[in-house]
KOLVEXTOR-939057 format. One record per residue (C-alpha): y, z, x; residue number from 1; residue in one letter. Coordinates in Angstrom, 3 decimals. Layout:
<rs>
<r v="Y" w="Z" u="X" k="NUM" r="a"/>
...
</rs>
This chain:
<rs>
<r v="-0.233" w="3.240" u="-44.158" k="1" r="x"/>
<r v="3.381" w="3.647" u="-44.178" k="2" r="x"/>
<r v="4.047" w="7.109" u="-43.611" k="3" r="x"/>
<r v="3.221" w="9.937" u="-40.732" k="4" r="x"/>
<r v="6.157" w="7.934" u="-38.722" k="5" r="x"/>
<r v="7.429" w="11.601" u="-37.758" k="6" r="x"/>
<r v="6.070" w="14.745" u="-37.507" k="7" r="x"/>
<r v="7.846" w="18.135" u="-36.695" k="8" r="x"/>
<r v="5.068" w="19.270" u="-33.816" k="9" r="x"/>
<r v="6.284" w="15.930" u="-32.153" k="10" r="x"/>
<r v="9.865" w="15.560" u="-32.715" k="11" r="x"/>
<r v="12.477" w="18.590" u="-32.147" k="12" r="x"/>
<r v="15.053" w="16.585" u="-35.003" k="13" r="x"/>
<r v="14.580" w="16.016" u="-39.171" k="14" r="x"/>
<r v="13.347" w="12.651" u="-39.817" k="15" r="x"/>
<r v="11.774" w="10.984" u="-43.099" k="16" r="x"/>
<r v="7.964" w="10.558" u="-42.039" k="17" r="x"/>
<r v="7.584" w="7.738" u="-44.991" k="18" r="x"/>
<r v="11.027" w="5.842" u="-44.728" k="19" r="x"/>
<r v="10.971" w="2.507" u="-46.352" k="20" r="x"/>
<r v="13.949" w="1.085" u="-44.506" k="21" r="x"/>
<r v="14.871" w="1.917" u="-40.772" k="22" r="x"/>
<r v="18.198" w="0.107" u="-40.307" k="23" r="x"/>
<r v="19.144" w="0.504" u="-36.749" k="24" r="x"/>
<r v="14.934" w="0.292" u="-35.562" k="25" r="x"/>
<r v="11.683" w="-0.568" u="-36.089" k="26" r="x"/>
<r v="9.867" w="2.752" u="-37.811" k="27" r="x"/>
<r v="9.675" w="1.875" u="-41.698" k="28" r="x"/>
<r v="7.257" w="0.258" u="-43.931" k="29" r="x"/>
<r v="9.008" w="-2.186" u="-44.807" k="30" r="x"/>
<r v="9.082" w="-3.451" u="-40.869" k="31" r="x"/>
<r v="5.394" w="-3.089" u="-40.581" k="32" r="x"/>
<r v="4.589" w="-5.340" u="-43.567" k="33" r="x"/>
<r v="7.406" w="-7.827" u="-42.683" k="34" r="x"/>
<r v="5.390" w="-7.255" u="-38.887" k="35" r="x"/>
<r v="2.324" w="-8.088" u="-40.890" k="36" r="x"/>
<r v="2.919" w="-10.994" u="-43.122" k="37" r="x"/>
<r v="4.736" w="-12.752" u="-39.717" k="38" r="x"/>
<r v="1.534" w="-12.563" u="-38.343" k="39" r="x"/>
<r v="0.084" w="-14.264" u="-40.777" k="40" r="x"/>
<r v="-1.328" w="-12.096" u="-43.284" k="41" r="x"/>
<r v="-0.236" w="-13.106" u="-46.789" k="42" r="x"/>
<r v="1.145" w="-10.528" u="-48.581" k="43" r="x"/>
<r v="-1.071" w="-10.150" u="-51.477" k="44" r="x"/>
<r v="-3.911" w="-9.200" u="-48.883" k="45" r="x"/>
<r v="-1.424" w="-5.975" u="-48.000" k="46" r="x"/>
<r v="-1.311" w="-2.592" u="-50.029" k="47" r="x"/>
<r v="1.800" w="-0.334" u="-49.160" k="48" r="x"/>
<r v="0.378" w="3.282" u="-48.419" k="49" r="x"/>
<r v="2.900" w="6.499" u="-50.054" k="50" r="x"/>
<r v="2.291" w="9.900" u="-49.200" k="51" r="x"/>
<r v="2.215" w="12.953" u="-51.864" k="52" r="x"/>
<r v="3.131" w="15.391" u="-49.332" k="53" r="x"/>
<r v="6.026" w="16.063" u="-46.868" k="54" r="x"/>
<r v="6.859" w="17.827" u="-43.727" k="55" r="x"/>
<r v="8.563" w="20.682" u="-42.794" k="56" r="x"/>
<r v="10.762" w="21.616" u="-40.039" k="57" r="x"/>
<r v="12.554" w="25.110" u="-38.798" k="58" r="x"/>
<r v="16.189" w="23.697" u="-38.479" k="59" r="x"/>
<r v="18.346" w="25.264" u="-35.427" k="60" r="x"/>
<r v="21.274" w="25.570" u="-37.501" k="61" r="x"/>
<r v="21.091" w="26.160" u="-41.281" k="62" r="x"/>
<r v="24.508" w="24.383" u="-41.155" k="63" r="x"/>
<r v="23.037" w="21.317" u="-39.425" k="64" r="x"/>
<r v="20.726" w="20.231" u="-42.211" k="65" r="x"/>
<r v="20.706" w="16.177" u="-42.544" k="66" r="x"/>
<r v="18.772" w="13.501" u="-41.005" k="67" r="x"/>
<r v="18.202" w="14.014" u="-37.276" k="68" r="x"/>
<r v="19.332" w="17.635" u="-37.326" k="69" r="x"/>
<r v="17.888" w="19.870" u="-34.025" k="70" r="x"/>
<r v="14.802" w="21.456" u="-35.218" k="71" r="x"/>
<r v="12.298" w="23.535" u="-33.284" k="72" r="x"/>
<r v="9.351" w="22.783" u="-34.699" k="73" r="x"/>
<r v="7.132" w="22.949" u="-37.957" k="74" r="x"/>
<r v="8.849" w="25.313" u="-40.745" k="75" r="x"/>
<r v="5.325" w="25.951" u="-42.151" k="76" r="x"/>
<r v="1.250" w="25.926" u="-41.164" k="77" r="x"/>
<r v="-0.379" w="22.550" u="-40.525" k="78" r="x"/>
<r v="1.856" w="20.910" u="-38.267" k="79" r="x"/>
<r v="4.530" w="21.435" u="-41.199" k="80" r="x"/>
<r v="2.811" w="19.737" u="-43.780" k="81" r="x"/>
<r v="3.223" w="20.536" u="-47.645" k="82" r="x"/>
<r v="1.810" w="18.257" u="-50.548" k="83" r="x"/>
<r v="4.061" w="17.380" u="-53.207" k="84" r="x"/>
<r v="3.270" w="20.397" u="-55.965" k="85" r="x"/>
<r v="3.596" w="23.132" u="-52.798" k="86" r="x"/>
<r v="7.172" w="21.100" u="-52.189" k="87" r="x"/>
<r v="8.677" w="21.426" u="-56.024" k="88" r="x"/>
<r v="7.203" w="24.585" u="-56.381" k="89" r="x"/>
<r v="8.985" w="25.929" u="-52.797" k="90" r="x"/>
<r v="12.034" w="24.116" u="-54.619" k="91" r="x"/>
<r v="11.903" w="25.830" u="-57.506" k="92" r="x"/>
<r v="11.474" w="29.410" u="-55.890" k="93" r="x"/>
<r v="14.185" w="28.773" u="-52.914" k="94" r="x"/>
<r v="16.873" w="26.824" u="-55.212" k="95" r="x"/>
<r v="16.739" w="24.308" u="-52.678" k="96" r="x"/>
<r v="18.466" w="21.558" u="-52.197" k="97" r="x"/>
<r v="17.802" w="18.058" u="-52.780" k="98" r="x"/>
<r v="18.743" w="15.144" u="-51.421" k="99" r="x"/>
<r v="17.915" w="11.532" u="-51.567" k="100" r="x"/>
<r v="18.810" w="8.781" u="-49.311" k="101" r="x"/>
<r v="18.713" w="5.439" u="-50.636" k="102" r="x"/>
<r v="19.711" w="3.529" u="-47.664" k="103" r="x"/>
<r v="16.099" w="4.168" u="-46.298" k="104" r="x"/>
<r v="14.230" w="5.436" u="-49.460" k="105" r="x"/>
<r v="13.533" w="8.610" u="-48.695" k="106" r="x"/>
<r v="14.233" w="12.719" u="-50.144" k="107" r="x"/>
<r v="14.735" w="15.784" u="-48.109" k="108" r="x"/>
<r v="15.755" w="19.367" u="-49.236" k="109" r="x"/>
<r v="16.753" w="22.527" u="-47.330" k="110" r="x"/>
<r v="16.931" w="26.073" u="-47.739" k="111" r="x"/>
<r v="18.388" w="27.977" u="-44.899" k="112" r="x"/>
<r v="16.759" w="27.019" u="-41.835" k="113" r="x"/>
<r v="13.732" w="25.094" u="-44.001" k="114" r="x"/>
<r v="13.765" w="21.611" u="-44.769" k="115" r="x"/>
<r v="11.402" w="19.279" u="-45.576" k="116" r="x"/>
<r v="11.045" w="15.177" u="-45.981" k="117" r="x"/>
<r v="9.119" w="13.785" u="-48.607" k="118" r="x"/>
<r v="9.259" w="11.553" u="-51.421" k="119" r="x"/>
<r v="10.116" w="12.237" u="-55.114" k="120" r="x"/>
<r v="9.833" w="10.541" u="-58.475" k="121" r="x"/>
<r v="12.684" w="8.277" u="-57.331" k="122" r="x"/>
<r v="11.446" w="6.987" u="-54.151" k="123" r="x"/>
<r v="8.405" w="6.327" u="-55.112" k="124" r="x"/>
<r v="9.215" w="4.005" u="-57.596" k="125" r="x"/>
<r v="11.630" w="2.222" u="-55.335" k="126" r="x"/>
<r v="8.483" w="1.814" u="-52.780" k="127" r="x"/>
<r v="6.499" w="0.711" u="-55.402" k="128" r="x"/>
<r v="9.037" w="-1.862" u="-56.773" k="129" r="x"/>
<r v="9.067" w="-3.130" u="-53.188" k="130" r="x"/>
<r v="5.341" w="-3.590" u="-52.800" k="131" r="x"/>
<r v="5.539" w="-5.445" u="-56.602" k="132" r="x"/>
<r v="8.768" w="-7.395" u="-55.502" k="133" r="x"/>
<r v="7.410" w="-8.645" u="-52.058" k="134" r="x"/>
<r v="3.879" w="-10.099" u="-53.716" k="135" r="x"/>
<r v="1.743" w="-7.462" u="-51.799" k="136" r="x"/>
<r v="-1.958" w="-6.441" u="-53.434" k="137" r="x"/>
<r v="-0.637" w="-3.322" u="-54.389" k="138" r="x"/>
<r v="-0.044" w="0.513" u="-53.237" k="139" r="x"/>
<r v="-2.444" w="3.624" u="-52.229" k="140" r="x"/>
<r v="-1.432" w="7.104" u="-52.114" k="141" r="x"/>
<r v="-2.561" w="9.995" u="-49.810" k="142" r="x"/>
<r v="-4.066" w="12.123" u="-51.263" k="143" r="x"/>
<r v="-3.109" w="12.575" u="-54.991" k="144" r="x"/>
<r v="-5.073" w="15.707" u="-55.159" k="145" r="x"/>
<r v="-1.522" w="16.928" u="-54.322" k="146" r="x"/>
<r v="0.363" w="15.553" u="-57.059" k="147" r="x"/>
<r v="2.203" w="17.833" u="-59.003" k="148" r="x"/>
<r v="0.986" w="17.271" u="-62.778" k="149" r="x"/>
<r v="-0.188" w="13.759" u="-61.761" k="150" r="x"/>
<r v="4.101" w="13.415" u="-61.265" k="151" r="x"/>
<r v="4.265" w="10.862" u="-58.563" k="152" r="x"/>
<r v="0.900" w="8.811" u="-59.874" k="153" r="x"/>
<r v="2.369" w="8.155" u="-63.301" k="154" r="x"/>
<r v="5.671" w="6.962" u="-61.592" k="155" r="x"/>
<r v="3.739" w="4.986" u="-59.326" k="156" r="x"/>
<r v="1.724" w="3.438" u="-62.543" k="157" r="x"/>
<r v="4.985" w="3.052" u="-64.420" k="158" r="x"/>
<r v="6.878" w="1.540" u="-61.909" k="159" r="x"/>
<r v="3.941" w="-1.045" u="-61.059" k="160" r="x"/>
<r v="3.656" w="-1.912" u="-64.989" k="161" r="x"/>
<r v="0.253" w="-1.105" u="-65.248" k="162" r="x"/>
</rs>
């Protein structure tokens, strides 16, 4: 399970709940598997877990709207989460925008004082190409009942070669 690292009814700032990479710390999937296989667990005994939703968080500052911006807490019902068809769809409707940060694999979008982490087209297959590239057993997704048009499944399928 490489996701849920942050939440917005925990943390007052923006952060990627399903980052790949963490550069300066330990909070990433890739650390946890590299965690795992130094343990002793060979890799293709390990399946790297995606999410197909996001969170959202009320930003302080519509100005302030990158990674670790002040928040003040969940932008939506459900401790702020959104599965991925609510997420293109709000998108869509708000013209929001998009960003993706390849440095630790991860997409976020704002609109005004909304903005919300999740994971795209793009980095899923990157996380998937990681899980093939490393050896591991595969992937898993939570949940894909909220795929958008089975979006971020095919990707997934595509990007494993299946």
């Amino acid at each position: 399970m490489a996701y849920d690292f942050y939440d917005p009814s925990w943390y007052k700032f923006t952060n990627s709940h399903a980052a790949l990479y963490d550069p300066p710390g330990q909070v990433s999937g890739s650390y946890g598997m590299g965690a795992w296989t130094q343990a002793g667990v060979r890799a293709k005994k390990l399946a790297l877990g995606m999410p197909f939703y996001g969170y959202t968080w009320r930003l302080v500052n519509a100005n302030n709207h990158g990674l670790l911006a002040p928040t003040n807490g969940p932008a939506s019902p459900e401790n702020g989460a959104m599965g991925y068809r609510q997420i293109t769809n709000f998108i869509t409707q708000n013209k929001a925008i998009t960003v993706y940060n390849s440095t630790i694999v991860t997409n976020y979008y704002y609109a005004g004082t909304t903005w919300i982490g999740f994971d795209d087209t793009q980095s899923n297959a990157a996380k998937v190409s990681y899980a093939k590239q490393k050896g591991l057993l595969g992937y898993f997704a939570w949940h894909v009942g909220v795929d958008n048009n089975w979006a971020l499944s095919q990707q997934a399928k595509q990007s494993w070669g299946a």
